[in-house]
Backbone as numpy.savetxt, mean C-alpha at the origin, in Angstrom:
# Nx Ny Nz CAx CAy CAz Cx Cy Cz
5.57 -14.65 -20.18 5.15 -13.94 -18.98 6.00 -12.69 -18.80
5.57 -11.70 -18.60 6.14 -10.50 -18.44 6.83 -10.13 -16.49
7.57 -9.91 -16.39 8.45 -9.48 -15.39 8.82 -8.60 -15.36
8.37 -7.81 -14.59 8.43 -6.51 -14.45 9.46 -5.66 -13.40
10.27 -5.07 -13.75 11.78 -4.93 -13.20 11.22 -3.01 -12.83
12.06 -2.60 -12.25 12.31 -1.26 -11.32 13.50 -0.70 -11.05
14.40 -0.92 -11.98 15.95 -0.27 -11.73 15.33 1.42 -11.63
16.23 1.63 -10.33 16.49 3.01 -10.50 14.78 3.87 -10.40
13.99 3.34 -9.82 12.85 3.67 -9.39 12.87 3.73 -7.72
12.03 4.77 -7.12 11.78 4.55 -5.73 10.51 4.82 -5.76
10.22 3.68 -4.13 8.86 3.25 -4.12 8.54 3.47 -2.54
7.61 3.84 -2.53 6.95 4.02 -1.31 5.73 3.55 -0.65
5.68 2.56 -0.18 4.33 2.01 0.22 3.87 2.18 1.46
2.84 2.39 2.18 2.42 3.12 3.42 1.75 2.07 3.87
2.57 1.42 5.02 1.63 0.74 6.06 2.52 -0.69 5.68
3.43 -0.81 5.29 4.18 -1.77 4.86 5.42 -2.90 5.44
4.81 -2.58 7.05 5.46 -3.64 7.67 5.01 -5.02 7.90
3.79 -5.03 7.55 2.84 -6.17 7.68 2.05 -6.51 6.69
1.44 -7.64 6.25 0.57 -7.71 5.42 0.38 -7.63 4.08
-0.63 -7.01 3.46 -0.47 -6.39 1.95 0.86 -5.50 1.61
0.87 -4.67 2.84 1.94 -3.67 2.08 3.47 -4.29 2.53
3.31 -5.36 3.27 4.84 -6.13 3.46 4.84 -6.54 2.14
4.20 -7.52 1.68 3.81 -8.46 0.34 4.10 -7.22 -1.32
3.69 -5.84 -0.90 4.09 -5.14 -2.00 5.26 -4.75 -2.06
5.57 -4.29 -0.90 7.30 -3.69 -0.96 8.13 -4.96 -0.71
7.83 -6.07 -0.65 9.40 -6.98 -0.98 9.16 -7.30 -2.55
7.82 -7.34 -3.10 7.89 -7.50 -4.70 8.50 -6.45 -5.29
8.46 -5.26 -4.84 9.27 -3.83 -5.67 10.18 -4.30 -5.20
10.84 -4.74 -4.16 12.68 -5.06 -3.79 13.15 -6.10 -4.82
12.17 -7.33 -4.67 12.76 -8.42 -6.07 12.77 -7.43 -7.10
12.10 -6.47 -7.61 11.96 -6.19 -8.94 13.15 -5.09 -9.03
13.61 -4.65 -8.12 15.04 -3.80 -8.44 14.64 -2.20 -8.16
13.67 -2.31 -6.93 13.51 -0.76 -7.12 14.02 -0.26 -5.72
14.02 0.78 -5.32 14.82 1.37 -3.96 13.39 1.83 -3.15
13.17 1.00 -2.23 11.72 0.67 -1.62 12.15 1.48 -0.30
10.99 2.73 0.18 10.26 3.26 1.68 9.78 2.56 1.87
10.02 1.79 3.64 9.32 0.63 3.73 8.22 1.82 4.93
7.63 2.48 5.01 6.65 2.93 5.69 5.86 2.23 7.11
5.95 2.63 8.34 5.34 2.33 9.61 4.71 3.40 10.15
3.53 3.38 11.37 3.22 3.66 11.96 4.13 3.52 13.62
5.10 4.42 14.13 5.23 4.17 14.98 4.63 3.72 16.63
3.83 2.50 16.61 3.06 2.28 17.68 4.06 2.99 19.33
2.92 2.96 20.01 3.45 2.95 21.24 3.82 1.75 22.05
3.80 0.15 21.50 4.15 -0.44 22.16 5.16 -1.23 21.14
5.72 -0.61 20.05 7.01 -0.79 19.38 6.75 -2.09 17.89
5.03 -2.32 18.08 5.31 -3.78 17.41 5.80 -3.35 15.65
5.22 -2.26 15.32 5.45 -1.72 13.94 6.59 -1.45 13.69
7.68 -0.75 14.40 8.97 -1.00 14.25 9.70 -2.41 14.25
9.13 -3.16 15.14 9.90 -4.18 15.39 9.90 -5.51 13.91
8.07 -5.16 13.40 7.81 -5.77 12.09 8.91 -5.18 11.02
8.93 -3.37 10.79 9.75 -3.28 10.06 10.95 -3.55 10.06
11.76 -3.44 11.19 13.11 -4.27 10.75 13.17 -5.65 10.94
12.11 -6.32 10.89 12.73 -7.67 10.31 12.39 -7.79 9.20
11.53 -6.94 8.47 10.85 -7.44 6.73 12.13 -7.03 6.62
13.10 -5.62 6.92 14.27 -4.68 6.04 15.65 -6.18 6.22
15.49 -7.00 7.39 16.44 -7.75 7.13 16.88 -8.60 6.29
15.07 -9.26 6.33 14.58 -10.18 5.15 14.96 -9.85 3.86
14.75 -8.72 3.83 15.18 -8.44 2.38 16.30 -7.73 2.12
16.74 -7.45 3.11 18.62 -7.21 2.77 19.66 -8.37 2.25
18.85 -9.42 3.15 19.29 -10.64 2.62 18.91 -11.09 1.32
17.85 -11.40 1.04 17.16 -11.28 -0.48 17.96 -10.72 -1.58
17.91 -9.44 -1.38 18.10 -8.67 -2.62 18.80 -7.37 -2.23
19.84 -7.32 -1.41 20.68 -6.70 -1.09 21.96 -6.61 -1.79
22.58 -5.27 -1.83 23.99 -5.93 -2.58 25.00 -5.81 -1.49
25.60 -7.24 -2.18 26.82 -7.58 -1.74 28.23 -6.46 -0.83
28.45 -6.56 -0.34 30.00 -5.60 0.31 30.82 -6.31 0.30
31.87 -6.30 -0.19 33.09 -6.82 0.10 34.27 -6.29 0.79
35.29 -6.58 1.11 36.54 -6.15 1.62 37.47 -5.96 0.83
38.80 -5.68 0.63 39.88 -5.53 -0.36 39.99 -6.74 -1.05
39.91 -7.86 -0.29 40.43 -9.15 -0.73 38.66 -9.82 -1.15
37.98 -9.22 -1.52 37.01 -9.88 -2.10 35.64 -10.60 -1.32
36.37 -10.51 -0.06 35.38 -11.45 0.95 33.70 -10.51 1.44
32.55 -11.16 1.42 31.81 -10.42 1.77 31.82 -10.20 3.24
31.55 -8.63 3.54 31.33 -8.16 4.51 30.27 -8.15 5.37
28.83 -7.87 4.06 28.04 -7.40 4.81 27.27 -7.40 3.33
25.45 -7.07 3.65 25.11 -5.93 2.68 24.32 -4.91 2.86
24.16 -4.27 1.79 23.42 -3.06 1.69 21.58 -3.59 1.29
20.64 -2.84 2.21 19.62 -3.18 1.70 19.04 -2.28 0.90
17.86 -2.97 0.21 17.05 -1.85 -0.77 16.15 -1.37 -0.16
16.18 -1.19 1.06 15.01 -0.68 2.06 15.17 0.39 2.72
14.53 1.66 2.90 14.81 2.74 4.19 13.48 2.60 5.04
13.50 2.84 5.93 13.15 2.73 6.94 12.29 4.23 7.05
11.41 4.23 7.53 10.87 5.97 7.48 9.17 5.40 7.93
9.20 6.42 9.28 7.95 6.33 9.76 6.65 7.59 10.26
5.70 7.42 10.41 5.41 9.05 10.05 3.39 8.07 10.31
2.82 9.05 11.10 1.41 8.95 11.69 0.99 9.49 9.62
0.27 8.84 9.37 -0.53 9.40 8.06 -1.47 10.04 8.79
-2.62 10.32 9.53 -3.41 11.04 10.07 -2.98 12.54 10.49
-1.80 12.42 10.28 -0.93 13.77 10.81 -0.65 14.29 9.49
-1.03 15.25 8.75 -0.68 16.20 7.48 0.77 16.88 8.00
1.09 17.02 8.93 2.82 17.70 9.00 3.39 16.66 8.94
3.39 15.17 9.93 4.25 14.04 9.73 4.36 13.62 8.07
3.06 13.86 7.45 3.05 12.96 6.21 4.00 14.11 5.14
4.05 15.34 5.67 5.08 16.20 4.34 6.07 16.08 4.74
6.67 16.17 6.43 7.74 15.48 6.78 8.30 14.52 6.06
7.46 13.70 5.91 7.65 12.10 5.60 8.36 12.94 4.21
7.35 13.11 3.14 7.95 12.86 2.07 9.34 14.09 1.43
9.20 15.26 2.76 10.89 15.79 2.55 11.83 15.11 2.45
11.07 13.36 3.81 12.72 12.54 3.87 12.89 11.59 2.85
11.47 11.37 2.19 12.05 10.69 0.70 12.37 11.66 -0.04
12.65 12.99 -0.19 13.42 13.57 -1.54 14.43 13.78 -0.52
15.22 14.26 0.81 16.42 14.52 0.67 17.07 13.11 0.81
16.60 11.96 0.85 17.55 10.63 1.03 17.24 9.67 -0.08
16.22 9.72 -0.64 16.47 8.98 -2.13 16.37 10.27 -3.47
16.28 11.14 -3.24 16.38 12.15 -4.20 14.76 12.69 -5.43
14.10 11.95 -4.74 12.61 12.11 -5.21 11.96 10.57 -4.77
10.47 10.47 -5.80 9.43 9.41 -5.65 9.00 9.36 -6.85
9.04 8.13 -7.45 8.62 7.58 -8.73 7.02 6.83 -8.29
6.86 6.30 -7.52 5.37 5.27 -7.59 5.29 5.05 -5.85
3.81 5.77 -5.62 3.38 5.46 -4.03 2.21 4.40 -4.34
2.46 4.22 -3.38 1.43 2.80 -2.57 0.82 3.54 -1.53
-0.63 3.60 -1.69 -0.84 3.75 -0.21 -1.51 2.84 -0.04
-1.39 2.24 0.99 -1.83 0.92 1.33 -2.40 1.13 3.21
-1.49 1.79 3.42 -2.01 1.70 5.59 -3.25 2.03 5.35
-4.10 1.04 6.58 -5.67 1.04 6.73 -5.46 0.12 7.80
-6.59 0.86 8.50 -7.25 -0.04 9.53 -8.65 -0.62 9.35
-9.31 -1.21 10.20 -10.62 -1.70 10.37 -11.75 -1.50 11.89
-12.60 -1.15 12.03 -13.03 -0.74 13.29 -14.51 -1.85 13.35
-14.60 -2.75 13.08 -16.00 -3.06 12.29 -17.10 -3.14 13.77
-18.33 -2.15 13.02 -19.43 -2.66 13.88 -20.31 -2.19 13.27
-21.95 -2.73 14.07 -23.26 -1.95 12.76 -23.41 -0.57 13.22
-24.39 0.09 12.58 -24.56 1.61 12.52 -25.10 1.81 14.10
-25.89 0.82 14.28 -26.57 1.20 16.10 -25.49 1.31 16.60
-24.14 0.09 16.73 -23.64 -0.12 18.05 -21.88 0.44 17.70
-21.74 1.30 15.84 -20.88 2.01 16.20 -20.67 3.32 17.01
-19.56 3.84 17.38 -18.88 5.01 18.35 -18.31 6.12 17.51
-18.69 7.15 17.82 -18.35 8.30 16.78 -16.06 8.20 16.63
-16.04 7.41 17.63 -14.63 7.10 17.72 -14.00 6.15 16.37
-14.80 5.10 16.86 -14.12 4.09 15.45 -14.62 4.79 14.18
-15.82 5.46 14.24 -15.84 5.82 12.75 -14.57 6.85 12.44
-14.40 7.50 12.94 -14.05 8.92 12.88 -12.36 7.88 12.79
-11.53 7.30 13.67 -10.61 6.53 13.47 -10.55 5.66 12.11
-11.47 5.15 11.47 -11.49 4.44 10.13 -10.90 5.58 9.25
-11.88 6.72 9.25 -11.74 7.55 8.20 -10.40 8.74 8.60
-10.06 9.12 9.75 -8.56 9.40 9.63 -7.81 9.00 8.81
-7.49 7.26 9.09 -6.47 6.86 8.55 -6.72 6.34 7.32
-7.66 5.66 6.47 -7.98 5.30 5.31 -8.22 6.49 4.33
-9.25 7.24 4.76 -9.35 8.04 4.06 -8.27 9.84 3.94
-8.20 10.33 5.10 -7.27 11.67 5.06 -6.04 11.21 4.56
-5.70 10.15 5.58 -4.52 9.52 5.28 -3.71 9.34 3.97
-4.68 9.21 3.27 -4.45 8.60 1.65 -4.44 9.93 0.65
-5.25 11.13 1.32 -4.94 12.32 1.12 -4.16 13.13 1.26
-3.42 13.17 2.49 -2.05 13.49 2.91 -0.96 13.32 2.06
-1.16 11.78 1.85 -0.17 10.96 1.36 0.09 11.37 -0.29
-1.45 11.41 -1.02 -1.27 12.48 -2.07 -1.06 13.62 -2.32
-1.29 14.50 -1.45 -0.75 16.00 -1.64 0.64 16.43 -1.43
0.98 15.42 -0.59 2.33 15.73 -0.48 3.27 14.75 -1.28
2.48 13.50 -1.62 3.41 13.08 -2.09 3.64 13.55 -3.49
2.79 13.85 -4.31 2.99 14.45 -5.40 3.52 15.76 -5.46
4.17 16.13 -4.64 5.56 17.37 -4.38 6.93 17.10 -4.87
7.09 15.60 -4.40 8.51 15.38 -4.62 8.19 14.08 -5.46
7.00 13.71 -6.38 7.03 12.75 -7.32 7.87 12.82 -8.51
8.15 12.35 -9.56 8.66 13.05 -10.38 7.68 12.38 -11.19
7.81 13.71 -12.39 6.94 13.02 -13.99 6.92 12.17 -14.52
5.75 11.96 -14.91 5.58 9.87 -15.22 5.60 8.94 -14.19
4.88 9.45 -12.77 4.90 8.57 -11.72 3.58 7.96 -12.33
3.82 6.87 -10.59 2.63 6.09 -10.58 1.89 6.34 -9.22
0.07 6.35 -9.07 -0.17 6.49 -7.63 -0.96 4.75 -7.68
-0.81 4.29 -6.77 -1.90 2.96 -7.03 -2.23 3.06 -5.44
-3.30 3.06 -5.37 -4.20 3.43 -4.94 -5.01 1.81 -3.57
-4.59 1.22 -2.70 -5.01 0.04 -2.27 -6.63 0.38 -1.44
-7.78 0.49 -2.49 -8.80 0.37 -2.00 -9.36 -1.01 -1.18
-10.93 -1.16 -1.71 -11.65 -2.55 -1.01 -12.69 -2.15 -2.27
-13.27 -3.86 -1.79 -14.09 -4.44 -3.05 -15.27 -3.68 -2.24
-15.10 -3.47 -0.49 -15.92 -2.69 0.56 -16.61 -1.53 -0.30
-15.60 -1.06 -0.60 -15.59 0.43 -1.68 -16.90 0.36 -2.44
-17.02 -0.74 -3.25 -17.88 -1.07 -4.58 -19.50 -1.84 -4.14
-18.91 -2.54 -3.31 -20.32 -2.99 -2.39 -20.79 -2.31 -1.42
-20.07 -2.66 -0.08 -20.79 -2.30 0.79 -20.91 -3.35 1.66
-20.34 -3.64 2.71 -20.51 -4.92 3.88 -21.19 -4.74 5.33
-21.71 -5.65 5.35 -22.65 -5.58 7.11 -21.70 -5.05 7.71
-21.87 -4.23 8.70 -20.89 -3.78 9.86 -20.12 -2.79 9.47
-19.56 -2.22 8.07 -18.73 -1.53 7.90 -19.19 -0.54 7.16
-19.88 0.36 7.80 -19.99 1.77 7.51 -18.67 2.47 7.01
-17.97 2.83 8.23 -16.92 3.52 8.30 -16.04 3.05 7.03
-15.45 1.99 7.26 -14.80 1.20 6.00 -15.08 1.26 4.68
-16.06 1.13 4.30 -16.84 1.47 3.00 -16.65 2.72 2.56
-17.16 4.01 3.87 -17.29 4.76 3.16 -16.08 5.59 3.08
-15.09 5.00 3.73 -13.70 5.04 3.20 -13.16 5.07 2.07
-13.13 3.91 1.66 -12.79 3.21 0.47 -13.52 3.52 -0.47
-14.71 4.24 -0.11 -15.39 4.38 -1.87 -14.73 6.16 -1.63
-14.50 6.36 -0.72 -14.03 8.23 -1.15 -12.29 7.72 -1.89
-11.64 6.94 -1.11 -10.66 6.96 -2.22 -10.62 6.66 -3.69
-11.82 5.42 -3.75 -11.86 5.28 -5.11 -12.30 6.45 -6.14
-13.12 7.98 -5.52 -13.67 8.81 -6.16 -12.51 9.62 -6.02
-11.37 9.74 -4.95 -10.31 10.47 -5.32 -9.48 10.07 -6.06
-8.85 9.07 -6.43 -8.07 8.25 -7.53 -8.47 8.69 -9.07
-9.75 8.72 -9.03 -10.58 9.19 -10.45 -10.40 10.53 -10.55
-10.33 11.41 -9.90 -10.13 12.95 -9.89 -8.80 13.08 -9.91
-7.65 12.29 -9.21 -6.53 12.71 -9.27 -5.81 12.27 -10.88
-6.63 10.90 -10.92 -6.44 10.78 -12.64 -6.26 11.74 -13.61
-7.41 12.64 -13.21 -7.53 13.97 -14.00 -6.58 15.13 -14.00
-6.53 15.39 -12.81 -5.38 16.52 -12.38 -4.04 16.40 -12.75
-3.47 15.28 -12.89 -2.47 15.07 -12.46 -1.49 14.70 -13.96
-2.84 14.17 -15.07 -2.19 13.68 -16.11 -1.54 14.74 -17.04
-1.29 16.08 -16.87 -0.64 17.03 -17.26 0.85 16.62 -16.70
0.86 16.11 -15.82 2.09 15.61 -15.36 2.61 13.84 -16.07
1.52 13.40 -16.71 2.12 12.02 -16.84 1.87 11.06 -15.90
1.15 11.63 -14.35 1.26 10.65 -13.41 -0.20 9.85 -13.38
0.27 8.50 -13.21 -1.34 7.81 -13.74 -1.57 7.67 -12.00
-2.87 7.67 -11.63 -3.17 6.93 -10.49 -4.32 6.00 -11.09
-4.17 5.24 -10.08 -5.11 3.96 -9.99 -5.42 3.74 -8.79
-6.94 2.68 -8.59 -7.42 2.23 -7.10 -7.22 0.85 -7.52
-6.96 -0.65 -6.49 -6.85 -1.76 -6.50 -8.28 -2.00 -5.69
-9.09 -3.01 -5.80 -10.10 -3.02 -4.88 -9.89 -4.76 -4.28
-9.00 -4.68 -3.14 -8.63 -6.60 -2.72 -10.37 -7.03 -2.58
-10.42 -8.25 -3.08 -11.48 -8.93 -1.83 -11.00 -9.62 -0.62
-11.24 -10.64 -0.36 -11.26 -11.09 1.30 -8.99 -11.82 1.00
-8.10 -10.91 1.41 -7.06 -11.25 1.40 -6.49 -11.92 2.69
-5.74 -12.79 2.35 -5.05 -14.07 3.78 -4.04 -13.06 4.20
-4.54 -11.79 5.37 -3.74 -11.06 6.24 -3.88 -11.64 7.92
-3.32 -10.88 8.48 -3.94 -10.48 9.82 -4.58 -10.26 10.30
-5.08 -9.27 9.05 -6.34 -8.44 9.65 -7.76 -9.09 9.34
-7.44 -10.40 8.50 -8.60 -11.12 8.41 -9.18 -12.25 9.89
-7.84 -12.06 10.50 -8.46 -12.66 11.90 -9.26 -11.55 12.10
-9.32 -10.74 12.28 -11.01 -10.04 12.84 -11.78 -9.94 12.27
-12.19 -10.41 11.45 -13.80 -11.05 11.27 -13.83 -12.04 11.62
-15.71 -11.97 11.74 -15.75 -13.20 12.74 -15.83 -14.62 11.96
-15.58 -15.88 12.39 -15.88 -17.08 11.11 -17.02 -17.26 10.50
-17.99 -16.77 11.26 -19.10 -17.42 10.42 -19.29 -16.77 9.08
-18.56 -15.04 9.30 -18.88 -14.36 7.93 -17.58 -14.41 7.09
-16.62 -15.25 7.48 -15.42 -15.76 6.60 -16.03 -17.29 6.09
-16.99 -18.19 6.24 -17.65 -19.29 5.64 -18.64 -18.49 4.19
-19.52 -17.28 4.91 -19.82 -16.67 4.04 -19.58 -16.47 2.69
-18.25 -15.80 3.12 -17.82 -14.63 2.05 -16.92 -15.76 1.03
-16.09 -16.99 1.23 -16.05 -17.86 0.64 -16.93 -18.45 -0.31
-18.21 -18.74 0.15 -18.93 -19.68 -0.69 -19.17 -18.42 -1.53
-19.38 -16.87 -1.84 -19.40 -15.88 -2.45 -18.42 -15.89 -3.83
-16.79 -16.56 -3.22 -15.96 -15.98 -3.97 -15.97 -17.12 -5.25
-15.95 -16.89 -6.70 -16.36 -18.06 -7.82 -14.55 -18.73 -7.11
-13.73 -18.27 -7.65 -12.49 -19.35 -7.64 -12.31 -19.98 -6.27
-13.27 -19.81 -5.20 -13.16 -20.56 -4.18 -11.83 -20.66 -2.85
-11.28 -19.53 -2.92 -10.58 -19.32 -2.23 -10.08 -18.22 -1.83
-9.60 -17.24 -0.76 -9.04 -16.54 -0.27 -8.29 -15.71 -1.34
-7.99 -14.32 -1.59 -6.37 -13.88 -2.27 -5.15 -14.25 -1.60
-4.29 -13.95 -2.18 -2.75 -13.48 -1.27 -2.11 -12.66 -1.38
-1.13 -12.00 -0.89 -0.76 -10.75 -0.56 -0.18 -10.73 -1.89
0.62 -12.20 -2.45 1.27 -12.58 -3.80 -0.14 -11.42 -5.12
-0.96 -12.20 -5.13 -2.18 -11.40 -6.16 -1.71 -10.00 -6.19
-2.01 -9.29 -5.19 -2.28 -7.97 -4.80 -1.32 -7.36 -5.19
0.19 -7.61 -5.03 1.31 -7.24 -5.60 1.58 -7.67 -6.77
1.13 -8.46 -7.26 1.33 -8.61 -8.58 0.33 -7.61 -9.59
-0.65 -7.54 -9.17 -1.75 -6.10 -9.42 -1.15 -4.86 -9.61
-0.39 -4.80 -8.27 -0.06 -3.16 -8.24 1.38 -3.09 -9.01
2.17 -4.06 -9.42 3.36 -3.53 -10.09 2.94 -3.73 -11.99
1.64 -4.26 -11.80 1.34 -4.00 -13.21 1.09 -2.74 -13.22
0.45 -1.88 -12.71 -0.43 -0.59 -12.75 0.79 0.39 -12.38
1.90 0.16 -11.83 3.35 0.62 -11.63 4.10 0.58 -12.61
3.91 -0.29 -13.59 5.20 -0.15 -14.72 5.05 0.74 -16.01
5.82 0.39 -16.43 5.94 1.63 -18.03 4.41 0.99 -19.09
4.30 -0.22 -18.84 3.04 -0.61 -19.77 1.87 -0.08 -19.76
1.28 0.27 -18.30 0.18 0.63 -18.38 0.17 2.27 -18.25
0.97 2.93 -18.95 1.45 4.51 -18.78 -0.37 5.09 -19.49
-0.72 4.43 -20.26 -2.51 4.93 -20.90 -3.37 4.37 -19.64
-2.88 3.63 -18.64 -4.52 3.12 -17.60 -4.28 4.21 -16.50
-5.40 5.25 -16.54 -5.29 5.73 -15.17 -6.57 6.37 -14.81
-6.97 6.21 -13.43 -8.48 6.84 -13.80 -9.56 5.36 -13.32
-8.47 4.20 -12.78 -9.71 2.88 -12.72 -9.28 1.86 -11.43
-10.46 1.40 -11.49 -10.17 0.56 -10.51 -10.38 -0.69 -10.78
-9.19 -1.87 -10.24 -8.91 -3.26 -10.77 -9.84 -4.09 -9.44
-10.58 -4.16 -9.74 -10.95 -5.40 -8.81 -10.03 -6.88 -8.67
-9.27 -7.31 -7.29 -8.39 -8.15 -7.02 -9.44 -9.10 -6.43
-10.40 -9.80 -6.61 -11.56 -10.63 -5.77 -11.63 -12.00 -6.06
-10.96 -12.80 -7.23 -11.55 -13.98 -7.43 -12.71 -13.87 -7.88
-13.27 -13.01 -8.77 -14.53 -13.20 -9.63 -15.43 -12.55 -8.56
-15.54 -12.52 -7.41 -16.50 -11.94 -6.38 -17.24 -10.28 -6.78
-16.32 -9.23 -7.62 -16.99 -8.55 -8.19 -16.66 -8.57 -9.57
C-alpha cells in the first residue's frame, strides 16, 4: 500500500473547518505537509470556533514537540495556520493568498473544497439562493484559482472538490449542478493552461458523503439515493481524502485534465 507523505509541501484547502475539507486537511497534516486550514468568517463565530478546535486536534496529532533546556515538553507547534477570507470576495481571496506566500513562503497543492447548498426546484427557487450557490461554488473556486496560482510554485497540484451533481444532475438542484459542472469544465481548461507550468489540476466528483451537510436533504431522498449506490453505503470524508492526496502526490504528475468519480459505483 502506498503512503503518501508531504514533507516540506504547503497545502491549502478552502472551507476546511468542517466536513470534507476538515477530513482533507488533517490527512495532509498526518502526511507531513504545512496545512492553511481555510474558514469563512461567519457572523455568529461558529467557523472560527470549528477551526480552532480541528488546529488543536491536530497540534496534538502531529505537532512537534517543544521542549525546555532540560528536555521537558513545553508545548507544541502545530502544522496548521489559521487564515480566513470570504471566497466570494476576489480582494479577500488575493489577500488570502499574499498571506500564504508571506507566512509559508509560497503554495504547493490547493483544495478547493468550500461549497454550500441552497436546494429547491426551478418553480420555487429565489434568484437569491441561486445566485448564493454560484458565488461561492462556482466564482469562488475561480478566485481561488487565479490567485492562487500567483504564489503556487511549479509542479503544483489543483484538485478540484466537485459533485457527482456535476455529471448528473439532481431534483432540486439547479444551482448546485450547474455549479459543479462549470468547475468541472474549468479544471479541464486549467489542465491546459497551466501545464507549461507543471501544475496538474484535477476535479473529485463525491457522491452522497457522511457530512453535515447531508442533514439537509430530506430522508426520503437519502433512502433513495442509497438503494442507487452499488457498494451500499454512504462515502466518508476518509474516501475523499484519500482521493485527493492521490491526485496531490508526485505519482500522478501525468493525470491532469480529469475527473475521479468518489461514488461507490453510483457513477
Amino acid at each position: 500500500m502506498i503512503t503518501y507523505r508531504f514533507p516540506n509541501k504547503v497545502v491549502l484547502v478552502t472551507g476546511s473547518s468542517r466536513g470534507i475539507g476538515a477530513g482533507v486537511l488533517a490527512a495532509f497534516a498526518k502526511a507531513g505537509a504545512t496545512c492553511v486550514l481555510h474558514y469563512w468568517d461567519d457572523p455568529a463565530g461558529e467557523n472560527r470556533r470549528d477551526a480552532e478546535r480541528l488546529d488543536e486536534q491536530l497540534r496534538e496529532l502531529y505537532g512537534t514537540q517543544v521542549t525546555d533546556t532540560g528536555g521537558r515538553e513545553i508545548g507544541r507547534t502545530s502544522p496548521v495556520h489559521l487564515m480566513a477570507a470570504d471566497v466570494r470576495d476576489a480582494a479577500q481571496v488575493e489577500a488570502l493568498m499574499k498571506q500564504v506566500k508571506e507566512t509559508c513562503g509560497g503554495l504547493d497543492v490547493l483544495v478547493n473544497n468550500a461549497g454550500i447548498i441552497r436546494d429547491r426546484t426551478l418553480k420555487k427557487m429565489t434568484l437569491d439562493e441561486w445566485h448564493a450557490v454560484i458565488q461561492t461554488n462556482l466564482d469562488g473556486v475561480f478566485h481561488c484559482c487565479k490567485y492562487g496560482t500567483e504564489v503556487m510554485r511549479d509542479g503544483g497540484r489543483i484538485v478540484n472538490i466537485a459533485s457527482v451533481a456535476g455529471l448528473m444532475g439532481f431534483h432540486g438542484q439547479t444551482n448546485y449542478a450547474a455549479a459543479k459542472a462549470g468547475v468541472i469544465g474549468m479544471t479541464r481548461v486549467l489542465a491546459k493552461e497551466l501545464a507549461r507550468r507543471q501544475i496538474t489540476a484535477n476535479a473529485i466528483a463525491p457522491g452522497m458523503i457522511q457530512t453535515a451537510m447531508m442533514g439537509e436533504v430530506k430522508p426520503e431522498m437519502l433512502a433513495e439515493y442509497i438503494k442507487a449506490i452499488p457498494a451500499g453505503r454512504f462515502g466518508t470524508t476518509d474516501d475523499i481524502a484519500n482521493a485527493v492526496l492521490f491526485l496531490a502526490s508526485e505519482e500522478t504528475n501525468y493525470v491532469t485534465g480529469q475527473v475521479l468519480p468518489v461514488t461507490g459505483g453510483w457513477v
